[in-house]
C-alpha positions, 0 to 999 in steps of 0.5 A, spaced: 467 509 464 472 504 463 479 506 464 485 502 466 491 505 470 496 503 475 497 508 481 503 509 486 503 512 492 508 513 496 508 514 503 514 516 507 514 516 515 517 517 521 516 510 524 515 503 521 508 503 526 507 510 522 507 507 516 504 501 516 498 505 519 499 509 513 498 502 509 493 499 513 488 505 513 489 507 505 488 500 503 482 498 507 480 505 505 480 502 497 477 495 500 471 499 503 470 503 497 465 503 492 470 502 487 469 494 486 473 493 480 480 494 484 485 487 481 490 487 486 494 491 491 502 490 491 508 492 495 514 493 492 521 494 495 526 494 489 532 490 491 533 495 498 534 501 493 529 505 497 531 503 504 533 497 508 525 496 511 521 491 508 513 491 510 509 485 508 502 487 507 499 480 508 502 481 515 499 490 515 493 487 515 492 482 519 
């Protein structure tokens, strides 16, 4: 099978530390999948629109 597609997850939380939890066990979640063919994994914030909370990913999983 060879689809494309692009996936958005929301995630909402109580806490910064819930939602990065949230974000670090989702993504190692995908990187320890069977799924290999995975091009990237990004984060958006659109301009503060969402709320005034940046998490970086580089900074989740580490």
């Amino acid at each position: 099978n060879t689809s494309n597609y692009v996936l958005e997850i929301v995630i909402d939380g109580l806490t910064e530390a819930d939602i990065m939890l949230a974000m670090r066990t989702g993504i190692s979640s995908i990187i320890n999948s069977d799924y290999k063919n995975i091009k990237s994994i990004s984060a958006g914030n659109y301009g503060g629109k969402l709320g005034p909370y940046l998490f970086w990913l580089k900074k989740i999983m580490s």
